[in-house]
C-alpha positions in Angstrom: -89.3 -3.9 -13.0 -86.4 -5.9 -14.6 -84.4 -7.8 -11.6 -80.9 -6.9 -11.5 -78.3 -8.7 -9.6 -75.4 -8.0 -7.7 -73.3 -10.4 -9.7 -74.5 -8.3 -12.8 -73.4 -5.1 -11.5 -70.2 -6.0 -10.1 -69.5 -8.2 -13.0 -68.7 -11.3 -10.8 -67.2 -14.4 -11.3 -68.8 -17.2 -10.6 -70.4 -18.3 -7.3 -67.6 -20.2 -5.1 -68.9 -23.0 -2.2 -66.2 -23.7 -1.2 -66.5 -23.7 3.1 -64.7 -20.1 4.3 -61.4 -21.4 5.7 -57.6 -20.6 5.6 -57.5 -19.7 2.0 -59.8 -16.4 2.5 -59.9 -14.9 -1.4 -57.4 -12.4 -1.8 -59.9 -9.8 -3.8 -63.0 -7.6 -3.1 -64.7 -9.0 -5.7 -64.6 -12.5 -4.5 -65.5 -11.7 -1.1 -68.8 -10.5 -2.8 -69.8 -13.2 -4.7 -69.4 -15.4 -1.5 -71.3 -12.7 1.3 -74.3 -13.9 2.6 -74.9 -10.5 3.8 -73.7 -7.0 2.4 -74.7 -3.6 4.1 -74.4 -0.2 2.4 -74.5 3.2 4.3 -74.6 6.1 2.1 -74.4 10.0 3.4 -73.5 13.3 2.1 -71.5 16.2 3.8 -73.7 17.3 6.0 -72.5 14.0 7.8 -76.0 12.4 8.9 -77.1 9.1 7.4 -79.0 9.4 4.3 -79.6 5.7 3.1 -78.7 2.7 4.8 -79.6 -0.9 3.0 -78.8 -4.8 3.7 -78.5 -7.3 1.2 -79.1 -10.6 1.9 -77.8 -13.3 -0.7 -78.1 -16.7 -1.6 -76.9 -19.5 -3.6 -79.1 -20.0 -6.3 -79.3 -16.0 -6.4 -82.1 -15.3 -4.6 -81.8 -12.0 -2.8 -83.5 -10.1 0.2 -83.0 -6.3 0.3 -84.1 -4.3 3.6 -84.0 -0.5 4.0 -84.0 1.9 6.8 -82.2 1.5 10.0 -81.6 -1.1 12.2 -82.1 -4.3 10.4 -84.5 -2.1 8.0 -88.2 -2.8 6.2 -87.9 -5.9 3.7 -88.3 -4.2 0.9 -87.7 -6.3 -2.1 -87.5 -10.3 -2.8 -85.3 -11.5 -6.1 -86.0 -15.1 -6.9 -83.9 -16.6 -8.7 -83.0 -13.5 -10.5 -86.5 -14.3 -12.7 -89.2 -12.8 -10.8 -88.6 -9.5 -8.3 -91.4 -8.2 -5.9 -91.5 -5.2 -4.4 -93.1 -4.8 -0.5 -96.2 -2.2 -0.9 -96.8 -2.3 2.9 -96.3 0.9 4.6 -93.2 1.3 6.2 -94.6 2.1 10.2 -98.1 2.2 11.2 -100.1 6.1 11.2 -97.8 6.3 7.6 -99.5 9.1 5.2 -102.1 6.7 2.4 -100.0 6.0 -1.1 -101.1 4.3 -4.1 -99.7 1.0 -5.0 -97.9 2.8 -7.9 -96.7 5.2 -5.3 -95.1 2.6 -3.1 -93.9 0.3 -6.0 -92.2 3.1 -7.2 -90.7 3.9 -3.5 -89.3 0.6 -3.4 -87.6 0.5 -6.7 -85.7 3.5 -5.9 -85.0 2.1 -3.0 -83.7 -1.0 -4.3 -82.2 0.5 -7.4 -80.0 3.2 -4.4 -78.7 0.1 -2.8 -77.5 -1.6 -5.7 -76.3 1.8 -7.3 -74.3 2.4 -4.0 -72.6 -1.0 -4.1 -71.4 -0.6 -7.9 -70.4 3.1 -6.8 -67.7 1.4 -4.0 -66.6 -1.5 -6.4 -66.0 0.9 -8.8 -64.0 3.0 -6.5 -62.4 0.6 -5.2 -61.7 -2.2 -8.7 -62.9 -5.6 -8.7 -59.9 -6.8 -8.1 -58.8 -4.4 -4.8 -56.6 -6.5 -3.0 -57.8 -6.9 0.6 -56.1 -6.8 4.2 -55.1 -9.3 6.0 -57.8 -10.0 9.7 -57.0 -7.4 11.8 -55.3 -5.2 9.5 -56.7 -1.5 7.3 -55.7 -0.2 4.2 -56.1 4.0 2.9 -55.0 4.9 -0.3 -56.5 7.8 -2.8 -58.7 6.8 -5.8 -59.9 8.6 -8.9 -62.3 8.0 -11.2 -62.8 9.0 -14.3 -66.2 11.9 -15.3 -67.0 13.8 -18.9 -64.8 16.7 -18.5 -62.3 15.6 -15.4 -62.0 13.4 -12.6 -63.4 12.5 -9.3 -60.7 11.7 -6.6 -61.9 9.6 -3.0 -60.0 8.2 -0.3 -61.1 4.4 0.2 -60.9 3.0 3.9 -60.5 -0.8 3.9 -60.4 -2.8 7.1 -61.2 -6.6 8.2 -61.8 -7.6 11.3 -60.7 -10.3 13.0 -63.4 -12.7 12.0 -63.0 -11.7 8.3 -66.0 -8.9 8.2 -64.8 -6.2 5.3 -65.8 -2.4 5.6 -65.0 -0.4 3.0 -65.2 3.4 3.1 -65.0 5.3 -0.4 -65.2 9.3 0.7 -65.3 11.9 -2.0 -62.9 14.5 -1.8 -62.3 16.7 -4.7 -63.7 17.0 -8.3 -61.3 17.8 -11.0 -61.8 19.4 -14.8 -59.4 18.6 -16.8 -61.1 20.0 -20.2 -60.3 23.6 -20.4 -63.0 26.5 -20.9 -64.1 27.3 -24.4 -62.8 30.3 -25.5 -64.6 33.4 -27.9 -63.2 32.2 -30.7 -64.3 28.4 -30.4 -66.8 26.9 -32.9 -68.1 24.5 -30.8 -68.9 25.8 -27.0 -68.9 22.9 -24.3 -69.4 25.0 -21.4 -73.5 24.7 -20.6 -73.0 20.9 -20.7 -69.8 20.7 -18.7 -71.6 22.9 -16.2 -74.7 20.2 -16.1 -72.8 17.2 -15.7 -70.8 18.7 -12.9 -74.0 19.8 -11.3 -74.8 16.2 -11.3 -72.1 15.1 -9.8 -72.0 14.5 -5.9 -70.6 16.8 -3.6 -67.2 16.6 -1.7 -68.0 14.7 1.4 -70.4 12.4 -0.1 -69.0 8.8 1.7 -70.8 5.6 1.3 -69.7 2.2 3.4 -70.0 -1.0 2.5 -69.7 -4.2 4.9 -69.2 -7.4 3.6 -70.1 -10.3 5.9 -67.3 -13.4 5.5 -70.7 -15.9 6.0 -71.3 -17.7 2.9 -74.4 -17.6 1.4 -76.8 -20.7 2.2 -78.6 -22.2 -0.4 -82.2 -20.4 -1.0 -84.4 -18.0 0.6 -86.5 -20.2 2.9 -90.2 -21.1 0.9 -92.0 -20.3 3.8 -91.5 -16.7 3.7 -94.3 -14.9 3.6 -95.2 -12.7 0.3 -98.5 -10.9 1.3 -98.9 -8.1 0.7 -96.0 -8.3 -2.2 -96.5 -7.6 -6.1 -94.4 -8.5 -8.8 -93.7 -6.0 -12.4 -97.2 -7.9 -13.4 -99.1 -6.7 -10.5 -99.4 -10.8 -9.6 -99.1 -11.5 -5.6 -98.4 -14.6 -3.7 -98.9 -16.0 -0.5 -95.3 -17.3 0.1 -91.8 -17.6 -1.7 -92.8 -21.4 -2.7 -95.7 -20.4 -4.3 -94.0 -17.6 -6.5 -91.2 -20.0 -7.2 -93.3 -22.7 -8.6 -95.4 -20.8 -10.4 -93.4 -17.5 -11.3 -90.1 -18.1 -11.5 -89.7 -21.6 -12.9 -86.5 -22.2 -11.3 -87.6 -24.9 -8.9 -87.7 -25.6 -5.2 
């Protein structure tokens, strides 16, 4: 599976070190790119918890995604954005047997839902959404844009008094804006309008994203453990410093 980065999907700006301080950054999209940590909740109307995923991000772009609740199952390690590998471990002991292929294929949809989830909020939301000040929340009504209409969501932003972001995008209308096709028209849109709304979301859907105002230290530690891991190649490795020196080739 080809890694794909958070910085890719959000189209980020370059990584900041700068220490957090006084001078917070004023956008969504820099918050990001300095997180250490970045949880996504995702739910649809029936309003139970579908999906819930934490990100965990580093300097020199490693990455450590977890799924399920709680702190969640590590799932997948990114080093360096040049070498991914997906956990094929079961998630809890008595688990019904799958393949490897099974379970590699678990994880990437797994891995692919949390970074989906994330663009889906930015997107909602624009890179370059101002956010409050500590202490202070922000509503306002979004749309974006689909084949034959919109989609319209009210986004929920708050930060806390130590800086923590949580940002709530909640779908709650879909909108056609192309008109039917009528008896005389050449050219009939109507069965493919009708498919893409069908894969469209339902009203209700909500996803939350919190955005941790730690900074991201400077690499996932070398001693973490890898068995039990397998890259795209099917190649394992007994720890991160391993698979870094002889996968990745991005150094210590």
């Amino acid at each position: 599976m080809t890694p794909v980065s958070l910085s890719y999907l959000v189209a980020a700006a370059a990584f900041s070190s700068s220490a957090v301080a006084a001078d917070v950054p004023a956008t969504l999209e820099a918050l990001i790119e300095r997180s250490a940590r970045i949880t996504i909740t995702q739910a649809l109307p029936s309003g139970g918890a579908v999906d819930h995923a934490v990100v965990e991000q580093f300097a020199n772009s490693d990455m450590l995604v977890r799924h399920g609740g709680g702190e969640g199952v590590p799932i997948v390690v990114t080093i360096c954005t040049r070498a991914t590998f997906l956990n094929t471990a079961p998630d809890a002991a008595g688990a019904a047997p799958l393949s490897g292929g099974q379970l590699r294929a678990i994880r990437g949809a797994q891995y692919m839902g949390a970074l989906a989830g994330m663009a889906m909020v930015t997107g909602v939301a624009g890179r370059e959404a101002e956010v409050p000040a500590a202490g202070a929340s922000i509503s306002t009504e979004k749309t974006t844009a689909w084949a034959y209409g919109k989609e319209r969501y009210v986004l929920a932003v708050s930060r806390d008094a130590v800086g923590q972001l949580r940002i709530r995008a909640t779908k709650i209308a879909t909108e056609t804006t192309t008109p039917a096709s009528g008896p005389e028209d050449r050219l009939s849109t109507d069965d493919d309008r009708a498919a893409r709304l069908a894969e469209l979301e339902p009203v209700g859907t909500w996803r939350e994203m919190v955005v941790s105002p730690h900074e991201r230290t400077e690499a996932l530690p070398a001693t973490t453990s890898l068995r039990g891991w397998v890259d795209a190649s099917g190649d394992t490795y007994a720890s991160v410093a391993e698979a870094r020196d002889e996968r990745s080739g991005c150094g210590k």
